[in-house]
Structure formats: structure tokens, C-alpha cells
VEXDREN-344005 format. One record per atom (N, C-alpha, C): x, y, z. Coordinates in steps of 0.1 Angstrom, whole numbers, plus 5000, padded with zeros to 4 digits. Layout:
XYZ...
//
This chain:
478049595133478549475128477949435114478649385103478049365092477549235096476349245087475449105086475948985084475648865090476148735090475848675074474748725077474248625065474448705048474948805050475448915037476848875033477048755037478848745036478848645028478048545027478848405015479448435003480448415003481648444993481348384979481548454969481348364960482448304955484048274960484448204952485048104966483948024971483747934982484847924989485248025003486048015011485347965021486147885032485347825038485347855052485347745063484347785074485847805087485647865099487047845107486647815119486747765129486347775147485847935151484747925154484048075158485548095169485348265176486548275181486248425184486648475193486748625199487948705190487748805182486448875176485248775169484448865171483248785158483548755148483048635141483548615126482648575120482548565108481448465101482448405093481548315090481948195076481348195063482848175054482348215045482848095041481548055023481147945023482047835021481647685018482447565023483147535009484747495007485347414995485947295004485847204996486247105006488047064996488447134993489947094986490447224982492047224982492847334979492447404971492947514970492847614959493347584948492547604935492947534924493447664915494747714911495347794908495147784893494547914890494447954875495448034867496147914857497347954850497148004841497948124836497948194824499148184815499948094814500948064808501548134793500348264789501348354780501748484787501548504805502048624811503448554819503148414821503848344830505348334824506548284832506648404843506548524842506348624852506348744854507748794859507948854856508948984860508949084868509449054883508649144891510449294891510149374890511149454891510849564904511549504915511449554925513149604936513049704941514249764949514249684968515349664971515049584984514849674994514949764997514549905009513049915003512249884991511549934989509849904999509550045003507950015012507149935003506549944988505949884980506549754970507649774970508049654967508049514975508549524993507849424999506449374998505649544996504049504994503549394987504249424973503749344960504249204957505449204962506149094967505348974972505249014986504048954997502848924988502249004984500948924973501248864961502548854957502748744944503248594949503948604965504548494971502748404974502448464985501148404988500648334973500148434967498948384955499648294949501048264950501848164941501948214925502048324921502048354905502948344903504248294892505148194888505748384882507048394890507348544889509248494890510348584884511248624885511648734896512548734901512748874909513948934905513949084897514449164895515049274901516049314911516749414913517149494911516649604911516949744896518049824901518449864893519549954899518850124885519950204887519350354882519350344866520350254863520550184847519250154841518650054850517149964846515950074845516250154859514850234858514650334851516250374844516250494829515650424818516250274816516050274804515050154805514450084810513550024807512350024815512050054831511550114836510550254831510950324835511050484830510150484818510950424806510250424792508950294790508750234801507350154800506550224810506750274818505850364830505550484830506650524824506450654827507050724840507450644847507950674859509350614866509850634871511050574875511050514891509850424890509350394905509450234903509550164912509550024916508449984929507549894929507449784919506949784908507149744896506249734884506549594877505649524869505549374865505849414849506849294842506849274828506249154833505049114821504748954818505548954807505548834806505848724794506048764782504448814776503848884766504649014765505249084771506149154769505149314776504049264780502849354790503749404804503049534804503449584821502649634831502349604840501949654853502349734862501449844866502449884873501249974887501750024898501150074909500649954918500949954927500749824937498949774940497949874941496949894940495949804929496449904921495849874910496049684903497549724906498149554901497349464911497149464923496949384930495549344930494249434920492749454922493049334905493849374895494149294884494149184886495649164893496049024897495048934901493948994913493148934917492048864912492048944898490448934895490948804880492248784879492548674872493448584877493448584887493948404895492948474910492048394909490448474922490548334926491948254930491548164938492348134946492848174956491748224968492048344968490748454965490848574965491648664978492448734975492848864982492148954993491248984980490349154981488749044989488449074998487049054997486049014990485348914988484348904974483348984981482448964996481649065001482249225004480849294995481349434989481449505004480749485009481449575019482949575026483049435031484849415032485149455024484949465018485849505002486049615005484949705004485349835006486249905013485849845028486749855040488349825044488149695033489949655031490249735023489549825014490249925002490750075010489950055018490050195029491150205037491550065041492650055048493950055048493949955034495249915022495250125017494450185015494950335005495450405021495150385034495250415048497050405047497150265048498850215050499350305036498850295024499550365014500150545016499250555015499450735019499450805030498850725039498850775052499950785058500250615063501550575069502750565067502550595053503950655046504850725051504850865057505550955064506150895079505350835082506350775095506550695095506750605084507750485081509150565076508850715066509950745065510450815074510050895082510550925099511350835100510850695104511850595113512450575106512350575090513950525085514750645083514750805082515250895077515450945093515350985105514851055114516051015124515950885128517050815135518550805127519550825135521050855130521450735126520950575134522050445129520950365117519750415116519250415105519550455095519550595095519850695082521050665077521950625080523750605081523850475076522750365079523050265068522050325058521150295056520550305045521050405032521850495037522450595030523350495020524250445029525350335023524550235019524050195023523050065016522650104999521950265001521450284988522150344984523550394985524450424974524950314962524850214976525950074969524949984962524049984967522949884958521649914949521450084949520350144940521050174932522150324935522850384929524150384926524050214921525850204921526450234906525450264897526150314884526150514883525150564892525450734896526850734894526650844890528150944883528851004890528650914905529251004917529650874927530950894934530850794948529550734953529650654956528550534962528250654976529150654983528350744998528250924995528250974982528051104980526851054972526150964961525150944960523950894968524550824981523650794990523450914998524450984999523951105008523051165003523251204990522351284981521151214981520851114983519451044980518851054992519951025004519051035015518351145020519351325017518751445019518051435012517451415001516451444989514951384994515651244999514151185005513651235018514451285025513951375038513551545034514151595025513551745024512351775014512051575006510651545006509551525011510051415013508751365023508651355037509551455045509651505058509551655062510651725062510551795066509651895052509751865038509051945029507751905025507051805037505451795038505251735051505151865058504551865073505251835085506551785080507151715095507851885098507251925113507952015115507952015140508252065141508252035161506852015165505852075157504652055164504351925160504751885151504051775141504951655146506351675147507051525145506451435158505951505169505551355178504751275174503751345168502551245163502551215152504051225144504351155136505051045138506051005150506450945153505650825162505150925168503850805177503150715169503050735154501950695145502350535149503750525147504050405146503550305157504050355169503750285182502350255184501250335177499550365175499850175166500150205157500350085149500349955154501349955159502049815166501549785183500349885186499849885198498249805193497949885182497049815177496649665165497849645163497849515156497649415165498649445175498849355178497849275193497049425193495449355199494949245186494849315176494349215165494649095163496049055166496648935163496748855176496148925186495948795199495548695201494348655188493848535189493948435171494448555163494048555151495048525144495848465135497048455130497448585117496148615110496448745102495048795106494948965100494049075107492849095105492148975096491248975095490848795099491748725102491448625103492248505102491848415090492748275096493448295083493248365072494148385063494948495058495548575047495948685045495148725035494448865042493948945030494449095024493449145017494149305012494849385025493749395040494449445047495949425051496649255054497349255053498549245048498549245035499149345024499349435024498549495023498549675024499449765040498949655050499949715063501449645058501449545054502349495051503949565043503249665036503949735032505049845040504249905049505149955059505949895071504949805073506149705083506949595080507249625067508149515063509349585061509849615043511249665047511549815056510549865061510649985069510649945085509749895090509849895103510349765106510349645102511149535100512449525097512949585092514149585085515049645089514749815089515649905097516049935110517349925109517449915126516949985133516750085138515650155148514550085150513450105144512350075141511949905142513149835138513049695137513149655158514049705164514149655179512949725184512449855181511049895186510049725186509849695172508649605172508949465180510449425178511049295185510449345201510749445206510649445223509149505226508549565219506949665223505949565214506249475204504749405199505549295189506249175195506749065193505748995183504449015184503448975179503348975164503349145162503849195148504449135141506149105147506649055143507148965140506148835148505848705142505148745134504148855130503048835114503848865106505048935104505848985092505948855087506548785096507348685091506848575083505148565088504148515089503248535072503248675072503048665059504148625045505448695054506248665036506248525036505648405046506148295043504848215038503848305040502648225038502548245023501748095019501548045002500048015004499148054997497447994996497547864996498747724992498447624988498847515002499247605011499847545024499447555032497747645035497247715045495847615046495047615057493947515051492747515047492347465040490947515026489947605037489547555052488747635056489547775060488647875057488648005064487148055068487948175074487148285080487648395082486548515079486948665079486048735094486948805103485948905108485549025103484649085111483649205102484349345111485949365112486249455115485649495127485149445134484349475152485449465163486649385160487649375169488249545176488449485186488749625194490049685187490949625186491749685177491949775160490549735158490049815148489649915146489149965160488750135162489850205163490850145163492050275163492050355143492550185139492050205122491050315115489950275120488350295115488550475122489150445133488750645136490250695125491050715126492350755121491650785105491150655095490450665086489650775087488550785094487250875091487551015093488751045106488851155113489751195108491051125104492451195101492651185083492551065075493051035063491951065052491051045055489551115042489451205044489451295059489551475055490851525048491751435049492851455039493151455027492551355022492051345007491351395002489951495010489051565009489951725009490651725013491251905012492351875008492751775003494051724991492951754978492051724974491151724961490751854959490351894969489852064970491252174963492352134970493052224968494252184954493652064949494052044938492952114926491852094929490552144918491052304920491652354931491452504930492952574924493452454917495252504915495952514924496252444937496752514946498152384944499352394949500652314952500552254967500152334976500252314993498852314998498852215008497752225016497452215030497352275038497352225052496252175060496352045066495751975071495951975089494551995091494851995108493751795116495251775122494451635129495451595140494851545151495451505157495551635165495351715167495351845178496551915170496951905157497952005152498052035141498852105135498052155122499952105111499252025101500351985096500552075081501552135078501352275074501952285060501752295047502052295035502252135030501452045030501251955024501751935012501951855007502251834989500951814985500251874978499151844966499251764958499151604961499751504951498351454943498551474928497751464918497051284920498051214924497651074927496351054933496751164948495451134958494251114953494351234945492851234940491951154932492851084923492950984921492250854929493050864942492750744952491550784957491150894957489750924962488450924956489050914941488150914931487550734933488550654934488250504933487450484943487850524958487150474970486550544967485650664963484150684960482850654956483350574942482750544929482750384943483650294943483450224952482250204960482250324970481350344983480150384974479950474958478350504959477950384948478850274947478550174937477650034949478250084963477549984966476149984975475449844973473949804974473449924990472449914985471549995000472449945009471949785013472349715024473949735030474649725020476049685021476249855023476049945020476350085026476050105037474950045038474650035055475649985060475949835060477149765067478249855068478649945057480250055060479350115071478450185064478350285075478050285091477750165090477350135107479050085112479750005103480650015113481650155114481750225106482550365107481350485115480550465120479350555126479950575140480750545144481150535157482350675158482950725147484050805144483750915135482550835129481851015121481250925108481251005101480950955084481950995073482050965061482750945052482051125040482251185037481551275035482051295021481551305009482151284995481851424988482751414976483251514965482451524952480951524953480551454939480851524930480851444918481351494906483051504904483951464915485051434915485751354900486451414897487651334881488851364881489751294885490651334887491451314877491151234867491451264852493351144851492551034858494250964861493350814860492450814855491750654856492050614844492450624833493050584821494450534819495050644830496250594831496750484842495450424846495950324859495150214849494750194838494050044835494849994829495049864833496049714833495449634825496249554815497949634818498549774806499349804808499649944799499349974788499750084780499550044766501150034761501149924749502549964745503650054746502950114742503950224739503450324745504350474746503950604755505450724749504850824747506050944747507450884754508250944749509650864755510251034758511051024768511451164775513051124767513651234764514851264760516151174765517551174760518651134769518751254779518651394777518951464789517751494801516751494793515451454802515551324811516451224806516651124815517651154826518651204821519651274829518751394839518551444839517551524849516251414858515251354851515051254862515751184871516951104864517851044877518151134886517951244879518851314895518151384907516151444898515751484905514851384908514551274906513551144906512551234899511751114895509851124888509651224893508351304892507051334899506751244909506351264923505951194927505051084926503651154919502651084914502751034902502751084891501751074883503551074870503451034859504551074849504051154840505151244837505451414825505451334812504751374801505251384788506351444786507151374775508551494774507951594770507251654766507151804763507151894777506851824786506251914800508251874808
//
């Protein structure tokens, strides 16, 4: 259990009814949160896709924090030509401010965002939560990924709309029928991120189970608690937020699973998109991750998702494309070697060896129960320049037929090509 008295917050959150899990209190404001305006980013420009896993994410943290935002609906037009040529990438969510500035990666925007409207903070101001909410939020990011797209790609009355869904509403300027572009997008996204990274007979159960792990264990969490760390919403739930919103919320399959096996969940979906910092009340409280529902988390983390990022890095440092990872009693077999991860493991590192004696203690004791965290030193993954916010102006511009070949093959997964590459 992290220390009671290692938690006073420094931007004065306050106190809540002690309560099963443990909690402490962090320190007293006696009035609302007083929202720090920046009126040359203001509004913002959120350019986000409505199927999108990360677009609900980012969504969810601009509604709460209240940042004075537009919502943008991109179609394949937007992401060639204005998208694309500020990112580098043809991915959604990404932020225009005001200033004519852009943001972009859900992560990274969200550690930004934070650290310039910090009232009421997101992210943990105690470094250890911090840490542990960072562990969890990059957990839901990469981890859970695959079997959110399972449930939406996997099942027939799922796949069959969303195909039609995203013909007609992503790709309705494609150079092809609405349901021949959605077909096309839908096989593309499955002989990606399914069956052409790991999903194969040995693997699909416990890819599929992931989810039901999920919603078995939130929803211990939310028994007494209204969000998963407590009386308000933080990084963690954000970060799960992303998968169970337009994915397991939304889609039909996946959406009657949670209504009939964990009703709970799905008063929190609802729960967060509706929650605002300015409506919730000045006192809070955080638990220290001790909830029984958190061992499912905290082992999956130690045991299944860091040796993954640990032989995702390895077999990136040695030139490799594929990697296979054994967890869960099976061995998941030609991985994608995504240049990102390492990336993500480079941050939760520097993270973990940045913090105090004490506060390493606190991770470590509570993850000691599932193993330890075992690190890469000297890890660079050579992508920390390209994540600091907000962008730089300007960047290489890829060709008209270079653009014509991205819409068709999408980005890089990770990371964006110079036109020369």
C-alpha cells in the first residue's frame, strides 16, 4: 500500500468519506476548480473519427477538463490534406489551436493538456500514482487494443455494420462505392491488427476472454466507487475509457455483452462522457490501487504487457520486423515490431528511474505481488522529439501520389515517413 502520508497533492484536491477500498485524502480546496484560460489556443479544434478507440479517449478528457474545443469529423479529404501534412500521419485524434498550433497522440496531448489547465489535475500529482496511472493508461493503449478489435472485426453483425458505417462516413469521398471501400477497410484492419499480429486458434480465446477479464474486473472496482480510482475521473479512467467506449460500448456485439455481464461498466461509460470537473464536488479522494480488482491490472501489466515491450525493444534494437511473445499459457506468434512501443517504454522508464527512493518503493511494493518491472538501460528509441507539443510548423510534405498511396495503404502504423522514404 502506498503511504498515506506521501500523497498530499499539490494542486489541493480534497478530502472524500473513507470507504472500502483504502483511500487517502488528498489535500483540502474549499471551492470549485478555477479553470485556467489560454484564450490564444482557445477554441481548439479537436479532429476526431466517430468509431474511433482514441478519439473517444481524447474526447472524454477535453469534455471533463472543460477546454473550450470544436468537434471536427474527418473524412479521407481532411486527413490527406490537412491532417497528414501537420502530423505526419493520417490518424485521428489530433488538436488545431487557435494559434494555428497542433497536437497530436492521445498520450502525450493529455500529459500537455494537463500540465497547462492543472486544475483539477488528470494525471496524479503524487509520483507514484502517477506512475501507475501511466502504466495502465499505455496498458488500455497497446495492450487492449487487439481485442477491442476482435469484438469489433471478429463478430459478423458487428463487422457488417461498421464496414457500412465506415464506408459512408470515413470514406465517403474514396474512389470506390461506399460498401467496396468499407469492405476494403474492414479486411485491411483485420489482416492487420488480427490475424497479421497474433490472432491465430491458439491465441483467439484469450484474446477474446481479454475482454470479459476486463469487465469482470472493473466492475469489482466500481462497487462502491463511482470512477476507478475513486470519487472523481482520472488518467486511468481515460485511458480504459478508450476501449470501452466507441468499441465495446458502441458496437453491437460487445455493447449487449457489457449491458447483461457488468451493467456497472456501463453506467461508468456513461458516467464519464457526462462528467465536467465543474459539476463534481470540490472534495475528492484517490485509492492506492490495493482494491481487489486491481490485481487482475497490476499482474496482466508485470506478467503479460512489460515483457512485451521488453522483447518488442529487443527485437527492434536487433532489426528484426516480428516478434513473438509467449503469455497467458500461449505463444502469440509474429508480432508487429512497432517503432512506437519503444518509444512507450522509453517514457515509462525514465519515469520509474526518475522517481524518489520512497516513491519506487511505493510502485514496487504494490506490483511485488506479480513480479517486478525489469528495465532496458540505455534504451533511445529515437521518437522523443517527435512527440514534444505542440509540433513544429512545418515538416516534409509527401507528394500528390505519395498521398494517393497512403489513403489506400493507411500511415505507418506508428511513427510517420519522410517523403523520401
Amino acid at each position: 500500500m502506498i503511504d498515506e502520508q506521501a500523497i498530499v497533492d499539490e494542486a489541493g484536491d480534497q478530502s472524500f468519506p473513507a470507504s472500502d477500498p483504502p483511500s487517502w485524502t488528498l489535500g483540502r480546496r474549499s471551492s470549485a476548480p478555477i479553470r485556467v484560460g489560454h484564450p490564444e489556443w482557445e477554441p481548439m479544434t479537436a479532429y476526431v473519427a466517430e468509431m474511433s478507440y482514441f478519439s473517444g479517449k481524447m474526447e472524454a478528457y477535453l469534455r471533463y477538463k472543460e477546454i473550450p474545443f470544436e468537434r471536427r469529423v474527418v473524412g479521407m479529404k481532411v486527413m490527406r490534406d490537412e491532417v497528414l501534412a501537420a502530423t505526419g500521419l493520417m490518424k485521428v485524434p489530433v488538436i488545431r489551436m487557435a494559434n494555428g498550433q497542433w497536437l497530436k497522440d492521445t498520450t502525450p496531448m493529455i500529459e500537455w493538456l494537463d500540465s497547462q489547465y492543472p486544475d483539477p489535475p488528470v494525471i496524479p500529482k503524487n509520483s507514484a500514482l502517477r506512475f501507475l496511472s501511466k502504466l495502465v493508461e499505455d496498458y488500455a493503449d497497446e495492450w487492449c487494443w487487439r481485442a477491442a478489435l476482435y469484438w469489433r472485426w471478429r463478430p459478423t453483425e458487428s463487422r457488417k455494420l461498421l464496414m457500412s458505417r465506415i464506408g459512408s462516413e470515413v470514406l465517403g469521398d474514396f474512389p470506390a462505392p461506399n460498401w467496396l471501400a468499407g469492405w476494403y477497410f474492414g479486411r485491411r484492419q483485420i489482416a492487420t491488427y488480427l490475424t497479421g499480429d497474433g490472432m491465430t486458434a491458439e491465441t483467439e480465446p484469450h484474446i477474446k476472454q481479454h475482454y470479459l477479464d476486463l469487465l469482470d474486473n472493473m466492475s469489482a472496482i466500481l462497487e462502491n466507487q463511482p470512477f476507478l480510482l475513486g470519487s472523481h475521473p482520472t488518467l486511468v479512467d481515460i485511458g480504459l475509457f478508450g476501449p470501452m467506449f466507441r468499441h465495446y460500448a458502441e458496437d453491437p456485439t460487445p455493447s449487449r455483452v457489457m449491458e447483461e455481464r457488468a451493467p456497472a461498466v456501463s453506467a461508468w461509460v456513461g458516467r464519464v462522457w457526462n462528467a465536467r470537473a465543474s459539476q463534481l464536488p470540490a472534495e475528492r479522494t484517490l485509492s492506492d490501487f490495493s482494491h481487489r480488482g486491481w490485481e487482475y491490472f497490476l499482474k496482466e501489466i508485470v506478467q503479460t504487457y512489460w515483457p512485451f515491450l521488453l522483447r518488442s525493444a529487443e527485437a527492434w534494437k536487433a532489426g528484426n520486423k516480428r516478434v513473438d511473445h509467449h503469455a497467458h499459457g500461449v505463444t502469440y506468434k509474429g508480432l508487429r515490431v512497432v517503432h512506437y512501443r519503444v518509444y512507450c517504454l522509453e517514457v515509462l522508464q525514465h519515469e520509474y528511474e526518475t522517481l524518489s527512493p520512497s516513491d519506487r518503493k511505493a510502485v514496487d511494493d504494490a506490483l511485488a505481488p506479480y513480479g517486478r518491472l525489469e528495465l532496458m538501460p540505455g534504451l533511445r528509441s529515437g521518437l522523443m522529439k517527435e512527440h514534444e507539443l505542440p509540433l513544429p510548423s512545418t515538416r516534409p510534405q509527401p507528394s500528390t501520389l505519395q498521398r494517393l498511396v497512403l489513403g489506400l495503404t493507411g500511415t505507418p502504423w506508428d511513427m510517420p515517413r519522410t517523403p523520401e522514404e
